[in-house]
C-alpha positions as CSV (number, residue, x, y, z in Angstrom):
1,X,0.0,0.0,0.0
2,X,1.2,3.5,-0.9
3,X,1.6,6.2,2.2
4,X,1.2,9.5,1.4
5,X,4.1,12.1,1.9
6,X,2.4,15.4,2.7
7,X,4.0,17.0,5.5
8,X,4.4,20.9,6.1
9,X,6.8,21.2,3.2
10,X,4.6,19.4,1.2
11,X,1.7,21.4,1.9
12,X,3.7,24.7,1.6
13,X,4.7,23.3,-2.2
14,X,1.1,22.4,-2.9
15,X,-0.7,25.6,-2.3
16,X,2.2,27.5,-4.1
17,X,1.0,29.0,-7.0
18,X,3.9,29.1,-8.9
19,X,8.0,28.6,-8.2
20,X,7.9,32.0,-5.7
21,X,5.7,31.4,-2.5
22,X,3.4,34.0,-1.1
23,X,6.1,36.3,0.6
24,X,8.1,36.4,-2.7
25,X,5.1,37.0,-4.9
26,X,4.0,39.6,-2.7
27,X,7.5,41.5,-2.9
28,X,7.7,40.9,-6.8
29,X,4.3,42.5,-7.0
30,X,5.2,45.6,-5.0
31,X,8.2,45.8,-7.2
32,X,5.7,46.1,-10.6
33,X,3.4,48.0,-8.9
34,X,6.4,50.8,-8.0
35,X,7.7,49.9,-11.5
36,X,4.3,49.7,-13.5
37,X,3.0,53.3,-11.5
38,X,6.6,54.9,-12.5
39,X,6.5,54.1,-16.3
40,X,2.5,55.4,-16.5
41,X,3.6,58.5,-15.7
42,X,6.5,59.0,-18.5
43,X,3.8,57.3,-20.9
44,X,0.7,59.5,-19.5
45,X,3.2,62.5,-20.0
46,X,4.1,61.7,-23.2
47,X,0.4,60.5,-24.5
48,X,-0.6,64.1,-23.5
49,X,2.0,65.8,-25.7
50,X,0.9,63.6,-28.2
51,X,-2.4,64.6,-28.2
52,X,-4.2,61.3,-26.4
53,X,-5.4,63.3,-23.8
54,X,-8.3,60.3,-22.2
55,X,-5.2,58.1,-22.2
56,X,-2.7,60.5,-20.7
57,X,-5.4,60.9,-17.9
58,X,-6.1,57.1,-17.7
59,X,-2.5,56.5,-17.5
60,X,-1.8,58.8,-14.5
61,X,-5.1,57.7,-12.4
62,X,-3.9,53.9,-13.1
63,X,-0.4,54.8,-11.5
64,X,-1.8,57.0,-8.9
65,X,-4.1,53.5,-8.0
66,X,-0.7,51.0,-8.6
67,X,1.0,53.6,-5.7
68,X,-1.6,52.8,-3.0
69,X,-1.9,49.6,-4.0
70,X,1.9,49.0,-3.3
71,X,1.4,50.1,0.5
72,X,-2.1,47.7,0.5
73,X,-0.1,44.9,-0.4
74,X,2.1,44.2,2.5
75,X,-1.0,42.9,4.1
76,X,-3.8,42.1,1.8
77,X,-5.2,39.1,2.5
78,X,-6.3,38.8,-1.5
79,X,-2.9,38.8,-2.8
80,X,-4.5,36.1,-5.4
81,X,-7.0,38.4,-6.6
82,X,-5.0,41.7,-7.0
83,X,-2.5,39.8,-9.0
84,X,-5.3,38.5,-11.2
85,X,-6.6,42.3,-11.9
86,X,-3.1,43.5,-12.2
87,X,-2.5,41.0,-15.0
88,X,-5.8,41.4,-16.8
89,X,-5.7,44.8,-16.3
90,X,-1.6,45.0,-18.1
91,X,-2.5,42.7,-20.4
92,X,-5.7,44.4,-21.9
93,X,-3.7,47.7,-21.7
94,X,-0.9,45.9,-23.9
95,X,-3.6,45.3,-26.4
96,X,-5.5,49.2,-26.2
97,X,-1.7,50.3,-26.9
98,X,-1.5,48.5,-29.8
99,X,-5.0,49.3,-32.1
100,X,-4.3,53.1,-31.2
101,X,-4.3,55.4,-34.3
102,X,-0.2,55.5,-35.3
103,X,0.5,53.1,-32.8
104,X,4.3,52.3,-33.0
105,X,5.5,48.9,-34.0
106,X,7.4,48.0,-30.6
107,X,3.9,48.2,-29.0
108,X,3.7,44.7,-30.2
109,X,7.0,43.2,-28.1
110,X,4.7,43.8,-25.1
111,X,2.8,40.7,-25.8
112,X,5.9,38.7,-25.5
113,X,5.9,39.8,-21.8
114,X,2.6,37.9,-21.3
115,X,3.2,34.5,-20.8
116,X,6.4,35.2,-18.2
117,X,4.6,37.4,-16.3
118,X,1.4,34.8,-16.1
119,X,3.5,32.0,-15.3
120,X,6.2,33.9,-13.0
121,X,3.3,34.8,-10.7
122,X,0.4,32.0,-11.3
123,X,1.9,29.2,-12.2
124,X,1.7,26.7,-15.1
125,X,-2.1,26.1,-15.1
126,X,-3.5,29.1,-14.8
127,X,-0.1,31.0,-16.2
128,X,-1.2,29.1,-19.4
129,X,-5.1,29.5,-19.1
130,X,-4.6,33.4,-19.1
131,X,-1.7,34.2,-21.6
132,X,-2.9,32.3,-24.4
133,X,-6.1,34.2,-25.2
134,X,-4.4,37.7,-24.8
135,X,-1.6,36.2,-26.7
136,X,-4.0,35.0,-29.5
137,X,-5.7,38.6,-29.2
138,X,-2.2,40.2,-29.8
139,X,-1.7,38.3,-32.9
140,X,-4.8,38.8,-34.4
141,X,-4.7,42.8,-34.0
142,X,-0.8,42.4,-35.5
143,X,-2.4,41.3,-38.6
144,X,-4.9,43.9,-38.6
145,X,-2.2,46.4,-38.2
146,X,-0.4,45.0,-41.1
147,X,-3.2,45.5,-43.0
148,X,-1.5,44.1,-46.1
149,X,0.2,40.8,-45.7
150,X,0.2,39.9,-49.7
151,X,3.3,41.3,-49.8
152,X,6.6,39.5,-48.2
153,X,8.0,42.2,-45.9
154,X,4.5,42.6,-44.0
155,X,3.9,38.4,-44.2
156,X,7.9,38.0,-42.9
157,X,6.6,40.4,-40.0
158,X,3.7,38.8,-39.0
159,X,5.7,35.4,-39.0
160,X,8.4,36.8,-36.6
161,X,6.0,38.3,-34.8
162,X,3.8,34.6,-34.1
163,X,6.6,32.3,-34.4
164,X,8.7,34.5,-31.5
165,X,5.6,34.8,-29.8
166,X,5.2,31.0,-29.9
167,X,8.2,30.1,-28.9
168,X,8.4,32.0,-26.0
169,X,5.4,30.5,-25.0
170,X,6.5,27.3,-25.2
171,X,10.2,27.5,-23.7
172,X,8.2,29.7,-20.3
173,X,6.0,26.5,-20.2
174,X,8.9,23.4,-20.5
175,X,11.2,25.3,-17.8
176,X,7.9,25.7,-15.7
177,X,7.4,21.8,-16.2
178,X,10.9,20.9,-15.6
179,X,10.7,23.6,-12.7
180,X,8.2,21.6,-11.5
181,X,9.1,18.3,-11.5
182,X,12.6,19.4,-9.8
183,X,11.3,20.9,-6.8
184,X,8.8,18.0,-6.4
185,X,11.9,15.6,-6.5
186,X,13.8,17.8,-4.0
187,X,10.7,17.6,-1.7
188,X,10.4,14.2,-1.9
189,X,14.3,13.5,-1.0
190,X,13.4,16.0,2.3
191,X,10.5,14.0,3.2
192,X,11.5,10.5,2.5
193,X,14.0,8.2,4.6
194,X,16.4,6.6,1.9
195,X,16.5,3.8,3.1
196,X,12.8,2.7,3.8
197,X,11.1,4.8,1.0
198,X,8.6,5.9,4.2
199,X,8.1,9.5,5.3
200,X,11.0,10.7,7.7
201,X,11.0,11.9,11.3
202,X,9.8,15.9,9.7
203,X,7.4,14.2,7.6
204,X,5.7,12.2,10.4
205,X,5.7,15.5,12.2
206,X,4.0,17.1,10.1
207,X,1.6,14.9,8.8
208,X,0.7,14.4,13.1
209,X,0.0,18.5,13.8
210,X,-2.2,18.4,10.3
211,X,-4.3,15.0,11.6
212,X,-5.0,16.9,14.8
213,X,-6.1,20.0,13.3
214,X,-8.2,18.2,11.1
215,X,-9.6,16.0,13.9
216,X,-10.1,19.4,16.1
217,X,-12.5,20.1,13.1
218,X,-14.4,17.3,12.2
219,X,-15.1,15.7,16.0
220,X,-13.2,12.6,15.0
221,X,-10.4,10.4,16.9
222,X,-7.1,8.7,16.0
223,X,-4.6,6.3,17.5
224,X,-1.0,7.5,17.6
225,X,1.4,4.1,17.3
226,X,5.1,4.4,18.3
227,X,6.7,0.9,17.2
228,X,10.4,-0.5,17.9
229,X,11.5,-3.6,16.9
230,X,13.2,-5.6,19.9
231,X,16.9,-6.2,20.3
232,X,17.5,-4.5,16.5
233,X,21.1,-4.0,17.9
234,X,21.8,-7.6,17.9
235,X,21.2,-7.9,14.2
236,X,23.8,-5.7,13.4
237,X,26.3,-6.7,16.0
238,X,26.3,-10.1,14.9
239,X,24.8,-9.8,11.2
240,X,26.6,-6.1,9.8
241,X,24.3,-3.2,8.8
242,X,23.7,-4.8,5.8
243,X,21.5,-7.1,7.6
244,X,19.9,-4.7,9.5
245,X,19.0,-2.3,6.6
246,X,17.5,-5.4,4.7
247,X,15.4,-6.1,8.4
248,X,13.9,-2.1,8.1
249,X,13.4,-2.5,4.2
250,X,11.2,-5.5,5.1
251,X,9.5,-4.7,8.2
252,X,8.7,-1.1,6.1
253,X,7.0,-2.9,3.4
254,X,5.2,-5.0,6.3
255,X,4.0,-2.3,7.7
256,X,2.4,-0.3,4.5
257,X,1.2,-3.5,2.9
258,X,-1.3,-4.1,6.5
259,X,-2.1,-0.6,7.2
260,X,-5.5,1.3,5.5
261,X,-5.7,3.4,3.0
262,X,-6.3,6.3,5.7
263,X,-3.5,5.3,8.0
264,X,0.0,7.1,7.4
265,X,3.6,5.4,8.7
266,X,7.2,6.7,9.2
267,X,10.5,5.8,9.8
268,X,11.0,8.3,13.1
269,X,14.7,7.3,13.4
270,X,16.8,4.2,13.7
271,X,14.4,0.9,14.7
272,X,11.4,3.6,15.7
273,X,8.9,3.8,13.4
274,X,5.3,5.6,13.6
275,X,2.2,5.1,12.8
276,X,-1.2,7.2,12.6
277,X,-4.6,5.1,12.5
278,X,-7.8,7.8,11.5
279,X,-11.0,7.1,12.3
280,X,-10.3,4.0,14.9
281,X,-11.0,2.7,18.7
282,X,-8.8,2.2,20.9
283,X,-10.3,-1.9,20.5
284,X,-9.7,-1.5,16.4
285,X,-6.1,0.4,17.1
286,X,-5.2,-2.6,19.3
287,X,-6.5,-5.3,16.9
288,X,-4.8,-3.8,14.1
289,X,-1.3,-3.3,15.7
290,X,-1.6,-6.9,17.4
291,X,-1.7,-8.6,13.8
292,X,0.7,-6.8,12.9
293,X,3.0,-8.0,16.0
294,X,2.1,-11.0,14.7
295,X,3.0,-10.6,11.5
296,X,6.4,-9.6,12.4
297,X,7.3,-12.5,14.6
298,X,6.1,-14.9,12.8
299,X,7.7,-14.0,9.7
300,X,11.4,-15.1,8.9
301,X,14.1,-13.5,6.5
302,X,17.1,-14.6,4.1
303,X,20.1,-12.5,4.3
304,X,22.7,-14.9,2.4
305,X,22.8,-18.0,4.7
306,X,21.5,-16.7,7.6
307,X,18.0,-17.0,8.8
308,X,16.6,-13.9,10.4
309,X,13.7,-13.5,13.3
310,X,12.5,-10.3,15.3
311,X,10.1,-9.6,17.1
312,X,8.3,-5.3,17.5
313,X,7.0,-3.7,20.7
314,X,3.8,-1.4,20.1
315,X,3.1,1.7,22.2
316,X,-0.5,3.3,21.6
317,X,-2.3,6.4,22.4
318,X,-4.9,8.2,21.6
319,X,-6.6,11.5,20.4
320,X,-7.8,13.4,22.3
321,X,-8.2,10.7,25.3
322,X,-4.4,10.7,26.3
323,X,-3.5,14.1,24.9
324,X,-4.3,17.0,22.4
325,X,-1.0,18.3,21.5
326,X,1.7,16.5,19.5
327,X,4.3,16.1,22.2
328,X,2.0,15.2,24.6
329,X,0.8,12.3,22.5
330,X,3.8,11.2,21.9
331,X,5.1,11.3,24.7
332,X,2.3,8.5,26.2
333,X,3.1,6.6,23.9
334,X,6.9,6.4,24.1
335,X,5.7,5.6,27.9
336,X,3.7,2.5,26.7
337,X,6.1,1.5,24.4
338,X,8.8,1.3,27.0
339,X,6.0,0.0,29.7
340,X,5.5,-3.1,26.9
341,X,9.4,-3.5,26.5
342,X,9.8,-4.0,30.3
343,X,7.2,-6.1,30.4
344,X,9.0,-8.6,28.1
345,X,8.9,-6.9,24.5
346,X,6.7,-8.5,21.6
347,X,4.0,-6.8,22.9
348,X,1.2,-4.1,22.5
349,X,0.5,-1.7,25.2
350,X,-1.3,1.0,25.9
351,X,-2.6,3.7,28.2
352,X,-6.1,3.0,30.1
353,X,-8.4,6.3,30.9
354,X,-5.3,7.7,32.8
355,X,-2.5,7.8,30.4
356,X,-0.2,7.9,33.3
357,X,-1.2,4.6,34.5
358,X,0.0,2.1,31.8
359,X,-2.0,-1.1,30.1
360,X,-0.5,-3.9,28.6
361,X,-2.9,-5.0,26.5
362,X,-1.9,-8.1,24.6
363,X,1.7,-10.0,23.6
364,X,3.9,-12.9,24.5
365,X,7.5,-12.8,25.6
366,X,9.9,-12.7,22.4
């Protein structure tokens, strides 16, 4: 069974929009905003001299509302929006720029700037979604510009124009793909133990804070599992780490094949792994980790000529009964973990209704 890897990190690359999270996009947008307002003003100046005096006036209200909006921005919470009607609003002006009457021929290198800015600040998806219909727009009005395109110096024109514009399309959206895929990669290799393939000790973490907010929502319960597997030291003293990786590989894929859909499991560190059960009783969590215990020391691996046996001590508590925070979760269970290794290892054990008084619910000496 596959485990999902979503911890914090995960989450923070999920909800990103783009490769720049919410701080930097809010920075690069107070930078255009500063450089957008700036540039309206020379243009309004200039439109004015030239006799466009609705567009001169346009031009300087639009920077005067780019200013305050650069102040606004430090704490709006609708950065998503105002970057939405800062795009559509650039974009369409690109366009107005370019069907005015004499309307110089580097008006059109502004569409060229669509598809970096779209995908710079939302994304691949919608970075695409957006562009390409202003970029299409662009083209068309181009060839209405031309006019004629019979003749080979207006169609060569039109050709650089759509074949650049093209292009630049393209090569934004393979490096935002390969952008993509590489930061995905690096998340992965921050949230995964090599050895096991499982989520790590952060991972875990995370993924534990999330399941309790989530539970502090919906009413619902889970069992927190902290497992060890008994006398692990042996196996290397006597086998070499070799044999004791190939014991965690196996006891790893153990553990995902039995668990739920639901459930999530992690290597927390050396022979620790833990476990998070949703949606389950204390009499389920118990059953569930008990086969599992089962599983475990009943099972028997190959390394070379050597026959291999262990046995794994379970420590379970749960939410909310023996705690609402993380550490305090934890923490009971580390205490029945240890409670069930004292008691003989190979076994389950958990806390009653006082988590300080400790149950050993089920197990055999290994």
């Amino acid at each position: 069974m596959k485990t999902s890897h979503h911890a914090d990190l995960g989450a923070t690359l999920e909800q990103s929009r783009s490769g720049l999270r919410d701080n930097h996009r809010r920075s690069l947008m107070r930078l255009l905003f500063v450089a957008t307002g700036s540039a309206l003003v020379v243009f309004a100046c200039l439109q004015i001299l030239s006799g466009f005096l609705w567009l001169g006036l346009g031009e300087l209200a639009a920077s005067v509302v780019l200013f305050v909006g650069t102040w606004r921005l430090k704490t709006t919470r609708h950065l998503q929006a105002c970057i939405y009607a800062y795009l559509l609003t650039l974009f369409s002006f690109f366009l107005v720029i370019i069907v005015l009457p004499n309307a110089s021929v580097a008006a059109f290198v502004w569409v060229l700037m669509m598809p970096v800015l779209a995908y710079l600040l939302l994304g691949k998806r919608e970075g695409l979604i957006l562009s390409v219909p202003f970029m299409i727009a662009g083209g068309i009005l181009y060839y209405l510009y031309l006019e004629d395109v019979a003749s080979p110096h207006a169609l060569i024109d039109l050709l650089n124009m759509v074949l650049c514009g093209a292009l630049m399309l393209v090569f934004v959206h393979l490096y935002e793909v390969r952008r993509e895929e590489a930061e995905q990669r690096l998340v992965d290799m921050a949230q995964t133990d090599a050895l096991t393939g499982l989520a790590n000790r952060s991972n875990f973490q995370g993924t534990l804070n999330r399941t309790i907010a989530e539970c502090e929502r919906s009413g619902t319960g889970f069992a927190l599992v902290v497992m060890d597997i008994d006398h692990f030291k042996v196996v290397n003293d006597t086998l070499g780490h070799e044999a004791g990786d190939h014991v965690l590989r196996n006891i790893s894929r153990c553990l995902t094949e039995r668990l739920r859909g639901t459930d999530f499991v992690g290597r927390l560190g050396g022979e620790e792994f833990g476990l998070i059960l949703r949606d389950v009783k204390p009499a389920d969590a118990f059953e569930l980790m008990d086969e599992l215990r089962q599983r475990i020391s009943s099972s028997e691996l190959t390394y070379g000529e050597a026959r291999i046996r262990v046995t794994a001590s379970f420590g379970i508590a749960q939410w909310p009964d023996h705690g609402r925070q993380a550490e305090s979760l934890m923490r009971v269970a580390d205490r029945c973990l240890y409670s069930g290794k004292r008691a003989g290892r190979n076994r389950v054990a958990g806390a009653g209704s006082n988590p300080r008084q400790m149950e050993i619910l089920a197990g055999e000496t290994g």
